[in-house]
C-alpha positions as CSV (number, residue, x, y, z in Angstrom):
1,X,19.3,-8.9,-112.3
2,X,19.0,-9.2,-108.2
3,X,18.6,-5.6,-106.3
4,X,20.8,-6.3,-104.3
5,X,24.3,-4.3,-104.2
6,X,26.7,-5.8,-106.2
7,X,29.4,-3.6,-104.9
8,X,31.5,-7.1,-103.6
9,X,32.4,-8.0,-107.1
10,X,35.0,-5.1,-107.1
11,X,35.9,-4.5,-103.3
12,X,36.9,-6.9,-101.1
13,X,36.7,-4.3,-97.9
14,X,32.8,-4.1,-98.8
15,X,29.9,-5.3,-96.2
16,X,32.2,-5.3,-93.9
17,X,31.7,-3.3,-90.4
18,X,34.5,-0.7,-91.2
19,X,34.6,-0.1,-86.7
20,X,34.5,-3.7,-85.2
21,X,36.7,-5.2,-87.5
22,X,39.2,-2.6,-86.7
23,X,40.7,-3.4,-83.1
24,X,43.4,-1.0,-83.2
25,X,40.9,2.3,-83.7
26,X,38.6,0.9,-80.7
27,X,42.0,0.5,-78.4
28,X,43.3,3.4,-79.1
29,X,40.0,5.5,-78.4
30,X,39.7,3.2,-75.2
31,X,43.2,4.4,-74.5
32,X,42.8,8.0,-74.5
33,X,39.0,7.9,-72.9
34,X,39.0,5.2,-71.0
35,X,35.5,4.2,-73.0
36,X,34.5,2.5,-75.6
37,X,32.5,4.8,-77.9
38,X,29.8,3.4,-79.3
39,X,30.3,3.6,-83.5
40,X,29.5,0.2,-84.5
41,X,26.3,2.0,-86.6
42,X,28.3,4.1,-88.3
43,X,31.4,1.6,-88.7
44,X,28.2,-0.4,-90.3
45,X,27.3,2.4,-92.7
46,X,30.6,3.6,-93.8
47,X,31.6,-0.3,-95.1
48,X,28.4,-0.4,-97.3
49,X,26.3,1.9,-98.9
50,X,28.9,5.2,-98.2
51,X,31.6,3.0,-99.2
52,X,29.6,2.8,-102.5
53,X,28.3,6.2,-102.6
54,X,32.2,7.4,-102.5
55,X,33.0,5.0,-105.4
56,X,30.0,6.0,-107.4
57,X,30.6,9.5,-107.3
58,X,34.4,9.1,-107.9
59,X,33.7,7.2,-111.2
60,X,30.1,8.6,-112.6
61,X,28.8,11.3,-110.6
62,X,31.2,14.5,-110.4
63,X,29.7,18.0,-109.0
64,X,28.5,20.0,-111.9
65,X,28.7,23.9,-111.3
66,X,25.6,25.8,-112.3
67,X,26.0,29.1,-113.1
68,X,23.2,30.4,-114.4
69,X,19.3,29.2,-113.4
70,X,17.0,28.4,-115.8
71,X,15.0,31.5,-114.9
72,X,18.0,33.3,-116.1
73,X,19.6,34.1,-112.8
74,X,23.4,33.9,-111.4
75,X,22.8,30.8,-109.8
76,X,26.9,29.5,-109.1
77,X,25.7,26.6,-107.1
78,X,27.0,22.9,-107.6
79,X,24.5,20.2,-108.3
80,X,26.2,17.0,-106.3
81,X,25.0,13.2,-106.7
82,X,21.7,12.8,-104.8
83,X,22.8,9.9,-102.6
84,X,25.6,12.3,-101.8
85,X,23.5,14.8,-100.4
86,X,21.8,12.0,-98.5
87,X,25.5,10.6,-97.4
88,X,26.3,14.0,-95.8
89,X,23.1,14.7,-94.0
90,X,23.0,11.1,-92.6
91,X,26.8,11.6,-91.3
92,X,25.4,14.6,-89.5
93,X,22.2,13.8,-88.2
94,X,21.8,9.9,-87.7
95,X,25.6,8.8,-87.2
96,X,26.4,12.6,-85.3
97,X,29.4,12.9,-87.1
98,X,30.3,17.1,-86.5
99,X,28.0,16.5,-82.9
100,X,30.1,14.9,-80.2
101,X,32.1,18.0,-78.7
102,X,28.7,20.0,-78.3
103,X,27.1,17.5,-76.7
104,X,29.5,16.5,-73.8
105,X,31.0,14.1,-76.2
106,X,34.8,13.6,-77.0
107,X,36.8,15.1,-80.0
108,X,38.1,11.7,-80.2
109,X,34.8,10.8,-81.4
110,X,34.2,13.3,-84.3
111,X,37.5,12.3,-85.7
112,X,37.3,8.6,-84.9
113,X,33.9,9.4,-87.4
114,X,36.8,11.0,-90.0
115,X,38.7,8.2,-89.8
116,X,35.8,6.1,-90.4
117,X,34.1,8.0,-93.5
118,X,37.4,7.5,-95.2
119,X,36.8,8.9,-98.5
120,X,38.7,12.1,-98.2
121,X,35.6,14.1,-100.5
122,X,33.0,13.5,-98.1
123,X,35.4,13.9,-94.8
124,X,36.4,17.2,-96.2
125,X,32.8,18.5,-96.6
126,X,32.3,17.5,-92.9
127,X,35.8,18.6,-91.7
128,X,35.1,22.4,-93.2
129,X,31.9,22.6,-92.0
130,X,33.2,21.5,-88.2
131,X,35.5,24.2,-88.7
132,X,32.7,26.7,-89.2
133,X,31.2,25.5,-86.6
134,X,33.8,25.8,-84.2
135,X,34.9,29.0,-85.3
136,X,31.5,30.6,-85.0
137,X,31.1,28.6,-81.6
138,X,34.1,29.8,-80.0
139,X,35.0,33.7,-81.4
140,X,31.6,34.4,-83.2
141,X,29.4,37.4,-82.2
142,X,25.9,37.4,-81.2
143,X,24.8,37.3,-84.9
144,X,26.9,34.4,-85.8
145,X,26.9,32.1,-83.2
146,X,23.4,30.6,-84.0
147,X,25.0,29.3,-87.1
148,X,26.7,27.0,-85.1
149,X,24.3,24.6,-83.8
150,X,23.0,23.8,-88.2
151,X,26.6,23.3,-88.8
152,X,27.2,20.9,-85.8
153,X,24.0,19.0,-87.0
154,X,22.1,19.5,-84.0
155,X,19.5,21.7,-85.6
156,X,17.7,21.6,-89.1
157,X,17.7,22.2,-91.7
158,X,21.3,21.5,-92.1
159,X,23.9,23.9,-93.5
160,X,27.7,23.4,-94.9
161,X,30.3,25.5,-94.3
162,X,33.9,26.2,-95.7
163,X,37.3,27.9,-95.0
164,X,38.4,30.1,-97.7
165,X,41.8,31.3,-97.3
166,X,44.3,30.3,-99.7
167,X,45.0,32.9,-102.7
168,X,47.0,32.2,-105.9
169,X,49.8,34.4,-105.1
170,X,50.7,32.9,-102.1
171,X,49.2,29.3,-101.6
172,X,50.3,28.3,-97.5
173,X,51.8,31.6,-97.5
174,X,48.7,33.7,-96.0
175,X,50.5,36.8,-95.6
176,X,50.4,37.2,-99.1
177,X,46.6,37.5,-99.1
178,X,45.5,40.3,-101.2
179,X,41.6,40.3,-100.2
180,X,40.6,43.4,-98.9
181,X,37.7,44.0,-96.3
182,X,36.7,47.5,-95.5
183,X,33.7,48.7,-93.0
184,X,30.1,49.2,-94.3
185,X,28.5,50.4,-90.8
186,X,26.1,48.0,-88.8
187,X,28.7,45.3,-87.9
188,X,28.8,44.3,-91.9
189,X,32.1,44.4,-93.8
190,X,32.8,44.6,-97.7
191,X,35.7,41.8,-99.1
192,X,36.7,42.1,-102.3
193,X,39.4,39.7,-103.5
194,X,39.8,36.0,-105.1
195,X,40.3,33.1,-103.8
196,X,41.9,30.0,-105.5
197,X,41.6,26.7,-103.9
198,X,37.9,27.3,-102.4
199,X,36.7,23.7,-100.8
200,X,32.8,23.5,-101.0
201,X,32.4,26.7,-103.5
202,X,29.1,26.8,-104.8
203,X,28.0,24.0,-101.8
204,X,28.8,26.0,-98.8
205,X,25.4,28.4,-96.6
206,X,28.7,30.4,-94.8
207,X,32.4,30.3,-95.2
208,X,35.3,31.6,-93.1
209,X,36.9,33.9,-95.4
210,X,40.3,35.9,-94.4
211,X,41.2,39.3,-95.6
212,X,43.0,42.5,-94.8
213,X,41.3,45.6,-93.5
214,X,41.7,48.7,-95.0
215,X,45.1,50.4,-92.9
216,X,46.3,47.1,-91.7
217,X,49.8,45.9,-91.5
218,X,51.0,43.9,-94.4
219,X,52.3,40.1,-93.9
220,X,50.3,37.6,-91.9
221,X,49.6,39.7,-88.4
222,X,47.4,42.1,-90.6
223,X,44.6,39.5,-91.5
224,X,41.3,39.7,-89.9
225,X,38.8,36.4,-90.4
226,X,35.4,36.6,-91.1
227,X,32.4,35.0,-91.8
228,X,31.1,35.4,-95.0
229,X,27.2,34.0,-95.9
230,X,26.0,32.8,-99.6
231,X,23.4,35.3,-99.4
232,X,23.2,39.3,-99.2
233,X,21.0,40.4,-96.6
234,X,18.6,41.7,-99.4
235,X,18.5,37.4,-100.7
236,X,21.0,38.3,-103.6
237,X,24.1,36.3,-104.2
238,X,26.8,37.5,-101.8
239,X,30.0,35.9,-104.2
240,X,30.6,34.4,-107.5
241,X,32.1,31.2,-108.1
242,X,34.7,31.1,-111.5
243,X,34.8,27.6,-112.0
244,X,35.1,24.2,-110.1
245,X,39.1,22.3,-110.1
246,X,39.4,19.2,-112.4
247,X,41.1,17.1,-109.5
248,X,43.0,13.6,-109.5
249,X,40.6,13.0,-106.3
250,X,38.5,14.2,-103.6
251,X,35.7,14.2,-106.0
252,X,33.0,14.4,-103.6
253,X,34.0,17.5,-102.5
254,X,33.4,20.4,-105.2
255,X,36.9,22.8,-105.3
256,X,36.5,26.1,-107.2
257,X,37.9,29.6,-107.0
258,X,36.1,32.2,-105.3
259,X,35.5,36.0,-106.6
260,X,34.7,38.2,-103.8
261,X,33.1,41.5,-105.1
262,X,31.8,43.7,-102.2
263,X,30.8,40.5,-100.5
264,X,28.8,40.8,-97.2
265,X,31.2,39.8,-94.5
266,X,30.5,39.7,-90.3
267,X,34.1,39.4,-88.1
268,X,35.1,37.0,-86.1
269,X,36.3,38.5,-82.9
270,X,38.8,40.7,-82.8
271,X,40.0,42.0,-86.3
272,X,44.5,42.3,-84.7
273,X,43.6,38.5,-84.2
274,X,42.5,37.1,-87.6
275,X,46.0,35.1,-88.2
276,X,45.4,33.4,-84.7
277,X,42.1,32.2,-85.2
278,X,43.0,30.8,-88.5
279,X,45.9,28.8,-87.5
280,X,44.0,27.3,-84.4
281,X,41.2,26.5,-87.1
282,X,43.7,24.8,-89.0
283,X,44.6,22.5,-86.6
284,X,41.1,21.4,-87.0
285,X,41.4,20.1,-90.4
286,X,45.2,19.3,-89.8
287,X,43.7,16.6,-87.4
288,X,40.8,15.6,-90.1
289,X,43.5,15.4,-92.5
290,X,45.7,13.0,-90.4
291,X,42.3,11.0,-89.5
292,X,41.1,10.9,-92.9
293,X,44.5,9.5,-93.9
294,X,44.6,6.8,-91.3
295,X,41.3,6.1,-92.6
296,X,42.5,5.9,-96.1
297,X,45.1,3.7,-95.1
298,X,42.6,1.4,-93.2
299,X,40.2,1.0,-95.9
300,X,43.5,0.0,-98.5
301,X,44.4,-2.5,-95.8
302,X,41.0,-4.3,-95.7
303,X,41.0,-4.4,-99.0
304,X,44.5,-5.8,-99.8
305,X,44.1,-8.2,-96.3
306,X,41.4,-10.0,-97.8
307,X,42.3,-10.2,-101.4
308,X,45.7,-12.2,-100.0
309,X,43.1,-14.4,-97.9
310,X,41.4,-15.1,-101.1
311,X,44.1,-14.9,-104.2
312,X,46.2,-17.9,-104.9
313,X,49.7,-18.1,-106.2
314,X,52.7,-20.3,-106.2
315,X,50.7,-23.1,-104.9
316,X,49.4,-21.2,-101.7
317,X,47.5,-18.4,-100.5
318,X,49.7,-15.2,-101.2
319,X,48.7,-14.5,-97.4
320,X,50.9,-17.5,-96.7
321,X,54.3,-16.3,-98.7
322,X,56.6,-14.6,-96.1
323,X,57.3,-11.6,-98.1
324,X,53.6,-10.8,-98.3
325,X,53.3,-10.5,-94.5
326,X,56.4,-8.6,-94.6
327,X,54.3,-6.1,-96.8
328,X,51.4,-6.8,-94.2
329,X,53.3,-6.3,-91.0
330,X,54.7,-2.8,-92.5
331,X,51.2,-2.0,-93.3
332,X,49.4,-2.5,-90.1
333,X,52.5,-1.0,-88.1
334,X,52.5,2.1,-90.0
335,X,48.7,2.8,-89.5
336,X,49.3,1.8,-85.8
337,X,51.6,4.3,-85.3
338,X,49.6,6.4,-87.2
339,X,46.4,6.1,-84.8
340,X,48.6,6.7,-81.7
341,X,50.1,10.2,-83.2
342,X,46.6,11.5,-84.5
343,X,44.5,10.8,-81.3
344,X,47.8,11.8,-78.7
345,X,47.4,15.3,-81.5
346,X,43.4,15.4,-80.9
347,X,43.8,15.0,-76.7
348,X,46.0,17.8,-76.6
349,X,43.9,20.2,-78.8
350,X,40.7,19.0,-76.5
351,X,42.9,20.0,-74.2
352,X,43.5,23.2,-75.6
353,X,40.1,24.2,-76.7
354,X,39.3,26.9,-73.5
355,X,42.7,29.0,-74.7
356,X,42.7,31.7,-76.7
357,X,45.4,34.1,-77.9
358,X,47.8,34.8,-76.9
359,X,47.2,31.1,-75.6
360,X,49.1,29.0,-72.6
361,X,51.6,26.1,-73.8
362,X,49.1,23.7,-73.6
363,X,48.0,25.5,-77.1
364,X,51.7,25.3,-78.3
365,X,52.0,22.0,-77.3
366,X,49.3,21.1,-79.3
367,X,50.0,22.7,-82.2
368,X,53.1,21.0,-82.8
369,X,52.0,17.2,-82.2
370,X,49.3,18.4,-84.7
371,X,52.0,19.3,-87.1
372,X,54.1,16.4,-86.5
373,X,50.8,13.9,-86.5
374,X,49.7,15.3,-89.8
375,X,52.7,15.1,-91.8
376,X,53.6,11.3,-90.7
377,X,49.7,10.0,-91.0
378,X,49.9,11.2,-94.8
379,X,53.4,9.9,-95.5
380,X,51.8,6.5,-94.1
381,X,48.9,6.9,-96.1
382,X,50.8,7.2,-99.4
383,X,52.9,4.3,-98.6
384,X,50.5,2.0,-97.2
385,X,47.7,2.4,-100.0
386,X,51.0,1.9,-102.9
387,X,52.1,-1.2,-100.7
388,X,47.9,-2.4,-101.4
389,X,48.0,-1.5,-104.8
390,X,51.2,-3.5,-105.5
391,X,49.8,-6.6,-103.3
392,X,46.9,-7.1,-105.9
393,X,49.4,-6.8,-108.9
394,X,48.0,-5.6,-112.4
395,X,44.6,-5.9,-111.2
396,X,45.7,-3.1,-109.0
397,X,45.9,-0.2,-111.0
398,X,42.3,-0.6,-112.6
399,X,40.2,2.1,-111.9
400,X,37.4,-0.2,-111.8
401,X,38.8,-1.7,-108.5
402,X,38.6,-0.3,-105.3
403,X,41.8,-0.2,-104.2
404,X,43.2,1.9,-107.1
405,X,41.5,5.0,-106.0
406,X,42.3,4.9,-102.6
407,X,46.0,5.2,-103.5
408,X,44.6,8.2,-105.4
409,X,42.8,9.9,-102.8
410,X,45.7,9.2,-100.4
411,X,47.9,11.7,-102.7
412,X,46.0,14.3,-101.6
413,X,47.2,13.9,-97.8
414,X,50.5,15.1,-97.9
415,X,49.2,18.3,-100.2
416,X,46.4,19.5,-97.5
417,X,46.4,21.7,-95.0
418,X,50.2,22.7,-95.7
419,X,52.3,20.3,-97.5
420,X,55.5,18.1,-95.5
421,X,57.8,21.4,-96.0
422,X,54.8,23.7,-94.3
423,X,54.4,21.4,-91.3
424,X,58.6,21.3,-90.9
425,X,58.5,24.8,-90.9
426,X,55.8,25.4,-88.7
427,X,56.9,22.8,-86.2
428,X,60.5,24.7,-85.8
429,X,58.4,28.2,-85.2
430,X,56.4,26.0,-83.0
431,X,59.7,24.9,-81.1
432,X,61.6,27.8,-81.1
433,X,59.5,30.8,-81.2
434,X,57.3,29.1,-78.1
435,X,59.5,26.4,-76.9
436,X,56.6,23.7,-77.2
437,X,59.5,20.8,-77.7
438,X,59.8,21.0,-73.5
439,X,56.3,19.6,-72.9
440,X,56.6,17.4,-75.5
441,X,60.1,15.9,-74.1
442,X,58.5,16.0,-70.2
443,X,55.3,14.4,-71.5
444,X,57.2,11.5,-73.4
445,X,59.5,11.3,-70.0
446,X,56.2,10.8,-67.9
447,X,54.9,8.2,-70.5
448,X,58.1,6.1,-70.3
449,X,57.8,5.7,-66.5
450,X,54.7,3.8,-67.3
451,X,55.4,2.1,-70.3
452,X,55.3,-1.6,-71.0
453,X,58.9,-1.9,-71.7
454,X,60.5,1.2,-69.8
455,X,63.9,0.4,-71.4
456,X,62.7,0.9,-75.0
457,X,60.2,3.6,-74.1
458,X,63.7,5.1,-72.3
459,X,65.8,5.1,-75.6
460,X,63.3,6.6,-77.7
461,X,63.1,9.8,-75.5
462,X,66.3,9.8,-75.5
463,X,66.2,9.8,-79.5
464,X,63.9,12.5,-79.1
465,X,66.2,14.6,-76.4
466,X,68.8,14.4,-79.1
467,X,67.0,15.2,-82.5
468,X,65.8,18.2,-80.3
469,X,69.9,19.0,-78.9
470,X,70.7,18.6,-83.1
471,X,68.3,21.0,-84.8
472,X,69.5,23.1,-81.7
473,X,73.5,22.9,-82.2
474,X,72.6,24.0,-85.8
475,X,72.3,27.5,-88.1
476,X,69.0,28.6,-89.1
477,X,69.8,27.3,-92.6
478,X,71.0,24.3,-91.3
479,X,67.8,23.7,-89.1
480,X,65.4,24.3,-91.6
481,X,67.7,22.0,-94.3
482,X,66.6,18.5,-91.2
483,X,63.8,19.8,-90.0
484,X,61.7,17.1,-92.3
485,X,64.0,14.2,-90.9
486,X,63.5,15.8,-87.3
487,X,59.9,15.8,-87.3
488,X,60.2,12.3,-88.6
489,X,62.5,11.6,-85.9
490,X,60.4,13.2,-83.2
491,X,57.0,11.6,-84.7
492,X,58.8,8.1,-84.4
493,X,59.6,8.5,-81.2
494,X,56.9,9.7,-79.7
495,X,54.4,7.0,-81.1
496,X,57.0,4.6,-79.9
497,X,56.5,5.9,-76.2
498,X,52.7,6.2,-76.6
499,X,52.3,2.2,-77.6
500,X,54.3,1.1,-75.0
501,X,52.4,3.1,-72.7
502,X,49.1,1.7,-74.6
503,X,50.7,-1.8,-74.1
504,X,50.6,-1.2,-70.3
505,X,47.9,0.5,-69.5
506,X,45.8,-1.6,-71.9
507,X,47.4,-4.8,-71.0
508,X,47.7,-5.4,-74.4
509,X,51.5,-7.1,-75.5
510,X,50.8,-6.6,-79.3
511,X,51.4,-2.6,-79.3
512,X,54.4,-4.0,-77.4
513,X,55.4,-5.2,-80.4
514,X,54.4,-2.7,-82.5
515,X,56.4,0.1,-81.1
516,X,59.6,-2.4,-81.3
517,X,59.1,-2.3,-84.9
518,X,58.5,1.5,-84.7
519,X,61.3,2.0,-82.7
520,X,64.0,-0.5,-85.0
521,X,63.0,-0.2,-88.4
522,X,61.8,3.1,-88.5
523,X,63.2,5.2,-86.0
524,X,66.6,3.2,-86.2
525,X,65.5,3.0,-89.9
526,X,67.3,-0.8,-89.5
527,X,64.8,-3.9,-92.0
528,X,61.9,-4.7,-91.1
529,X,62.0,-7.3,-88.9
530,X,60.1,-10.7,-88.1
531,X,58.6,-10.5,-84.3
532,X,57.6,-14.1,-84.4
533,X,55.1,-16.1,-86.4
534,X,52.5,-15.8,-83.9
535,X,53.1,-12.2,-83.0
536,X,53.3,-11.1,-86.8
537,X,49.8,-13.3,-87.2
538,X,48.1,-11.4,-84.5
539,X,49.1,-7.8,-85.5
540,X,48.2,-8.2,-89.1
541,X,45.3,-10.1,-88.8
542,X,41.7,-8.5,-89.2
543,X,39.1,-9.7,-86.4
């Protein structure tokens, strides 16, 4: 039997180079940095032996929580696949995944390398450990911000980190939290408490945790974050991990719940601040969550592009049927318009990075592109990866094909980081409470002056002025009853205006065409239309 991977007999996205073959990614980093960046390496990596890595872990190589040593010791750490140790420190080190903001690099890079990885287990073990880093970076005292520089792989050896803050009682609802931290004297705090849906439990070196000090308000405004290490300072274990979660996907990444008993915690700045420095953390991993599920999305194209290249049926290439490139067309638009809402979301939290509470609009602003780009990215992903799975047929929904589990993994999507109803709420708070639909509406107006075709970019702001003048004319009840079709509304017409204003400033006609389709069958939710033979063959092809 030949050495050599055999991973091509049940992928048809495998050996490819997962960055040059995908034009749209490398325009639409072009577009918002006006460079290049250079991530053919890891575009390389990620399309063979992480591509298999993923697969092999998903299928025969789940975490395994140890809980006791052999020497007889509490031990609760998680033994994880070996090549997946070697996956995750190559991401940090070689391919500088969590590096490029530290470094005079772009956030559009680090998320471009989400997008990339894919395989939401492995992004999620990178995404929590950027937001350690950034967290500890940014807010972290003297004692924690050396931490940062391990978790951003810049020094070794390496360390993982994690974001601990949903409880069982209360799920997105973070007021609810019942942890408790109370003072211990020399800048140490004590948490006791339980955590329920713990990402990287018994992987993690140091997790943001958040809790409630003794005296402090009840609800939300009460929480204080802090940073809480996997060690006592005398070496013992600082927290015990109950068990790890039996999940549909994100295998790679071990889930568990969390029991915090007197745990060693440091804070993070200041304690009547804790709520704030979690939701700008979560915008952080809302962004990896929208990347990731481009990614996904991507990576169910590839595969289901060039099995209808390959499969024959009726006497033709399936490739060649009309209905198929229907399929393929709302494919490739729908991750399009995905790309241009999660990277316009990333500029405008680079943006926003020197802000801190009680923060300027440019933080506000932010926040609710974030909230609009990460619910529409994972609706995508679900659709586009079920659109894949239907394109192969019966051979589809074998587990023993690639493409099944990506429609798996892209399930997840809409659940993380605050499900569709979460970001709906949070975008009205965003709009009302700090009136971050005014930037929005002058930065769509300023992009339309430019745009390729100023009469379409025109009529979607327009769409936009009015979804925002009907959540307006309408009860609180009323509001919150649309605000999922707004947000839709608001997300279509935004990436509408942004392609046409990639179209021009790129000189590129196909995103032209792209936001037409946006803009008619999904903002005007009228069919989906054929642009033209050639046009359609040029936006769904793969270079």
């Amino acid at each position: 039997m030949p050495l050599e991977p055999a991973f091509g007999e049940v992928s048809m996205a495998y050996g490819l180079n997962h960055y040059l073959v995908d034009k749209p990614l490398r325009d639409t980093l072009r577009y918002f940095t006006s460079k290049e960046p250079d991530l053919a390496g890891l575009g390389e990596y990620v399309g063979t032996e992480l591509y298999e890595v993923a697969y092999r872990v998903d299928r025969l190589s789940w975490p395994v929580h140890v809980m006791w040593s052999v020497r007889g010791e509490r031990s609760d750490t998680v033994l994880v696949d070996p090549a997946l140790r070697r996956a995750v420190d190559r991401l940090m080190y070689e391919y500088g995944v969590n590096r490029h903001p530290y470094v005079g690099g772009s956030w559009h890079e680090h998320f471009a390398g989400i997008n990339l990885v894919g395989d939401p287990g492995v992004g999620c073990i990178l995404t929590i450990t950027m937001q350690t880093a950034y967290a500890l970076w940014k807010y972290g005292g003297e004692e924690l911000k050396h931490y940062y520089r391990r978790l951003a792989g810049l020094d070794r050896p390496p360390m993982i980190g994690a974001t601990w803050f949903t409880e069982i009682q209360g799920g997105s609802d973070l007021g609810a939290n019942e942890t408790v931290a109370r003072k211990a004297g020399d800048g140490v705090w004590l948490l006791t408490g339980y955590k329920y849906f713990a990402s990287g439990a018994g992987l993690a070196d140091i997790a943001l945790v958040t809790a409630r000090p003794e005296g402090a308000p009840a609800g939300a405004k009460g929480l204080s974050l802090f940073a809480v290490p996997r060690y006592r300072r005398g070496g013992g274990l600082n927290y015990s991990v109950r068990r790890l979660k039996d999940k549909s996907g994100t295998i790679a990444v071990p889930t568990g719940e969390v029991e915090l008993q007197d745990s060693e915690a440091y804070l993070i700045g200041d304690a009547d601040k804790g709520i704030y420095y979690t939701l700008e953390d979560l915008m952080i991993s809302r962004i990896a969550n929208s990347a990731g599920a481009v990614g996904i999305a991507r990576k169910a194209y590839l595969e289901a592009y060039n099995y209808a290249k390959h499969r024959r049926a009726f006497g033709k290439r399936i490739i060649e049927h009309p209905l198929v490139r229907r399929d393929l067309l709302e494919m490739e638009v729908l991750i399009e318009e995905s790309l241009a809402l999660t990277h316009k979301a990333v500029d405008l939290f680079e943006k926003s990075t020197g802000d801190r509470p009680p923060y300027s609009m440019t933080y506000h602003y932010a926040r609710l592109m974030t909230h609009i780009a990460k619910n529409m990215t994972a609706q995508a992903a679900a659709r586009v990866t079920m659109l894949a799975m239907e394109l192969f047929g019966g051979i589809g929904f074998l587990r023993e094909y690639a493409v099944e589990r990506w429609h798996r993994e892209a399930l997840i999507t809409p659940i993380w980081e605050g499900t569709s109803n979460i970001q709906a709420l949070d975008m009205l708070e965003a709009m009302w409470k700090k009136g971050a639909h005014k930037p929005l509406l002058e930065d769509l107006r300023a992009l339309a002056g430019d745009a390729y075709d100023k009469g379409l970019a025109s009529k979607a702001v327009e769409a936009a002025e009015e979804t925002v003048r009907r959540l307006a004319s309408m009860s609180p009840s009323q509001a919150e009853f649309n605000a999922k079709y707004a947000l839709e509304d608001l997300g279509h017409a935004s990436s509408t205006v942004i392609l046409e204003n990639m179209a021009a400033v790129l000189g590129e006609e196909r995103y032209h065409y792209v936001a037409e389709i946006v803009y008619n069958s999904l903002l005007q939710r009228r069919p989906v239309y054929n642009p033209g033979e050639e046009v359609l063959g040029e936006i769904i092809a793969v270079e």
